[in-house]
C-alpha positions in Angstrom: -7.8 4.7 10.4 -10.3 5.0 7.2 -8.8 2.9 4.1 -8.8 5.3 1.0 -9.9 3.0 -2.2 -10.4 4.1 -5.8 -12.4 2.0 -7.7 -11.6 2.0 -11.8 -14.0 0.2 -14.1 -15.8 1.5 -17.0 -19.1 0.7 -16.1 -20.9 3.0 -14.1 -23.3 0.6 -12.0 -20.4 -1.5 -11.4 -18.4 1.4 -10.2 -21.6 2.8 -8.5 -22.2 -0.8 -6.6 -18.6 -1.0 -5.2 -18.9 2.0 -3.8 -22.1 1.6 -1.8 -20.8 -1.2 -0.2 -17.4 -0.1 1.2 -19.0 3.3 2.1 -21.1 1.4 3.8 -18.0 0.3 6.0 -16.5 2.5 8.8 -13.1 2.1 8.5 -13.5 2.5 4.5 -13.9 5.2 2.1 -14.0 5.6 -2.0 -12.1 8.7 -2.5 -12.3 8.5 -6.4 -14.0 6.8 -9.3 -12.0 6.1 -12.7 -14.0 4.8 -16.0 -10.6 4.5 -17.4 -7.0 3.4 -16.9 -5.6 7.2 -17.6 -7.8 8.1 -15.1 -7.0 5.6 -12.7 -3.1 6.5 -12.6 -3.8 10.0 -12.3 -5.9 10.0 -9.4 -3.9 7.7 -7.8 -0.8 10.2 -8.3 -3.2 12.5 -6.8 -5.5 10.8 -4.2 -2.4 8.6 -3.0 -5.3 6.2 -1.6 -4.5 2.3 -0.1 -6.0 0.4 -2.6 -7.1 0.7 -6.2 -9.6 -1.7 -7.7 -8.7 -2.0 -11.0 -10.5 -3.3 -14.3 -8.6 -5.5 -16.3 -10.7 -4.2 -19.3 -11.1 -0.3 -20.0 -11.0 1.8 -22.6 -7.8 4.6 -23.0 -5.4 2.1 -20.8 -6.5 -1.0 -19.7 -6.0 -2.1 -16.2 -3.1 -4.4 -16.7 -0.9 -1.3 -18.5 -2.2 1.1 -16.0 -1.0 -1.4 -13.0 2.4 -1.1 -14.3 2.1 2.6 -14.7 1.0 2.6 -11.2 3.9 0.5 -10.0 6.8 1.9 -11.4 5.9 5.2 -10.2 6.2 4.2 -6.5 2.7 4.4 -5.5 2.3 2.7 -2.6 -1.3 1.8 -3.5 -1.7 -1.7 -3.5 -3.7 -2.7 -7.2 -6.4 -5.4 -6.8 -7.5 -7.0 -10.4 -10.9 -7.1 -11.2 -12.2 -9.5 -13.3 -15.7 -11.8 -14.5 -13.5 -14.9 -15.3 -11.9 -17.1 -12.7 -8.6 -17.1 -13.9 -7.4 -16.3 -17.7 -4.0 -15.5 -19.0 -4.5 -11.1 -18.3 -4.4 -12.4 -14.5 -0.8 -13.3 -14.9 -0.6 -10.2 -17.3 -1.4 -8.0 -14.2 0.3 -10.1 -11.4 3.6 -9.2 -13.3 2.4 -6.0 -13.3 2.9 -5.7 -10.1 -0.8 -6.5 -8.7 -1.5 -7.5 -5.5 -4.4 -10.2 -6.3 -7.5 -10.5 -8.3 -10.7 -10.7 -7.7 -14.0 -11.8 -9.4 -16.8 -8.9 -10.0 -19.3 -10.9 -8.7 -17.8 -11.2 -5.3 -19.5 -11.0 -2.1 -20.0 -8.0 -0.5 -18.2 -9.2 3.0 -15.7 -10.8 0.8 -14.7 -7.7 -1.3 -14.2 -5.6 2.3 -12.2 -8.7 3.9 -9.8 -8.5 0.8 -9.5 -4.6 1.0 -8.4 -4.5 4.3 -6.2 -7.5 4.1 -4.3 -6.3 0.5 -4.3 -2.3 2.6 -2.4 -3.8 5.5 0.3 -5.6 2.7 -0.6 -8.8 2.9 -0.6 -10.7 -0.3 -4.6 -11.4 -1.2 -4.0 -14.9 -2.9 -1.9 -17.6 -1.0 1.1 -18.2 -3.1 -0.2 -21.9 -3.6 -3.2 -20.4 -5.5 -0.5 -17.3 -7.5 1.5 -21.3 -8.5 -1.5 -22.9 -10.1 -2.8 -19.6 -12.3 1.1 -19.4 -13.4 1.6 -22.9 -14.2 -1.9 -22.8 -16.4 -0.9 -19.1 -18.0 2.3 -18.3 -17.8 3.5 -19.1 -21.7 0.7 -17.3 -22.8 1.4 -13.9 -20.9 4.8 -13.0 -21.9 6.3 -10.3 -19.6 7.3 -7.0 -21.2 9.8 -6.5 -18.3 13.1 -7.6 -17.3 12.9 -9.7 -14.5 14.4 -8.3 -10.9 18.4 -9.1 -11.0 19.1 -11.7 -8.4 23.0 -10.7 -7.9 21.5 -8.7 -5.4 20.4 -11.8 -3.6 22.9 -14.2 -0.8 23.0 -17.6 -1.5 20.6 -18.4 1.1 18.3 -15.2 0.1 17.7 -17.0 -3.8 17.4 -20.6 -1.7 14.3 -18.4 -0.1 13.2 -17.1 -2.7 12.7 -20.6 -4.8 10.8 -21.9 -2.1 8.3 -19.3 -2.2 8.0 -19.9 -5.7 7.1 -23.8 -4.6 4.6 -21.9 -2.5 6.1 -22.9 0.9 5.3 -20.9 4.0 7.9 -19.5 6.5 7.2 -22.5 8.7 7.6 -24.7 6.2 10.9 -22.7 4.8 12.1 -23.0 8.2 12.2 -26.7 8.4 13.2 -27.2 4.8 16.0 -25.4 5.3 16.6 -26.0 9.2 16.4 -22.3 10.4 13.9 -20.8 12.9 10.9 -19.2 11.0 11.9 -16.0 12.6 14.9 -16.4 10.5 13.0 -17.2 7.5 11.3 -13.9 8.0 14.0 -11.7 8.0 15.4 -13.7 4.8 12.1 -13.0 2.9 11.9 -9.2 3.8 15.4 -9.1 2.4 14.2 -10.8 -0.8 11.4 -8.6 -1.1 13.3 -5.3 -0.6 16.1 -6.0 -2.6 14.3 -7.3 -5.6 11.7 -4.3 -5.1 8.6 -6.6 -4.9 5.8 -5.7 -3.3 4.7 -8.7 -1.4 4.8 -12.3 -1.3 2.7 -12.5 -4.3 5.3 -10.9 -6.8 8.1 -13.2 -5.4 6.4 -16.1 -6.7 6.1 -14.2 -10.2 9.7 -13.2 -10.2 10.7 -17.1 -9.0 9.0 -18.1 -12.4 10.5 -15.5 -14.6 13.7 -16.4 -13.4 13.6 -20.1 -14.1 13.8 -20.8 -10.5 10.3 -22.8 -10.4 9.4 -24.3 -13.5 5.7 -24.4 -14.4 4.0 -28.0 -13.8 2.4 -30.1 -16.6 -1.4 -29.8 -16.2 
């Protein structure tokens, strides 16, 4: 199966440069190119592809406000942040969004397919230990325009789940903390993740912090 990706950034080499290396891939294909955020959202709407790679800084609707378009209109496209610094404050900005990851523009060219097909297949691009330290450096600084998920929808042991995920546990890890078999676990964090309406493991840790349940470490 061939991977549909848009790529949406303002500058046309960059654009141009993305696309000649995962064209250059079998199993992927650039279906669309967006120099702006408006555009972006529309052809996703229209292309429906896997992934988008999105700009965090373009003209007409920047990346961050056109993830969120993106997101809350049930596009199952998966968003992955571009951007030239390692981590600033719009990377928490577009993780609460509803992104999938980030990634730096001067990224390898093996690197940028590996993360592709990883975020296509819905598994969360950064480990939730690395999603802990860019909230606990950024996260007064990027207030969130949204209400949080409600957790009433949660069990008891569903928002136990869920705060460990926002320590950045694994399943295994979970499991032990908690004494349950990790195949347990797993059925506990797919319940989390459906009914909060997050998108991966990625977004629990954002919503774990916007609910108080992890509090950000000192630096």
């Amino acid at each position: 199966m061939t991977l549909r990706v848009v790529v949406a950034d303002d500058q046309a080499l960059v654009r141009t440069g993305f696309r000649m290396i995962i064209d250059a891939r079998d199993d992927l294909e650039v279906v669309g190119e967006a120099s702006d955020g408006r555009e972006a959202v529309r052809l996703t709407r229209e292309l429906r592809p896997d992934v988008v790679l999105m700009d965090v800084r373009m003209p007409v609707l920047d990346g961050i406000e056109a993830t969120r378009e993106i997101v809350a209109r049930g596009s199952e496209a998966r968003v992955l942040v571009l951007t030239t610094w390692d981590v600033d404050a719009h990377v928490v900005a577009a993780l609460r969004a509803g992104a999938s990851g980030f990634l730096l523009k001067d990224i390898r060219p093996a690197e940028l397919v590996d993360a592709i097909r990883l975020t296509a297949r819905g598994d969360a691009l950064l480990a939730p230990s690395v999603t802990r330290r860019v909230l606990d450096r950024f996260l007064r600084t990027a207030p969130d325009l949204r209400p949080p998920p409600d957790l009433e929808r949660l069990s008891g042991r569903e928002r136990e789940v869920l705060t460990l995920i926002g320590q950045a546990l694994s399943n295994a890890e979970i499991a032990r903390r908690l004494d349950l078999s990790e195949a347990t676990v797993k059925n506990h964090v797919t319940g989390v993740l459906r009914k909060l309406g997050l998108r991966d493991r990625v977004q629990a840790v954002v919503a774990a912090y916007d609910h108080g349940l992890v509090r950000p470490r000192d630096p």
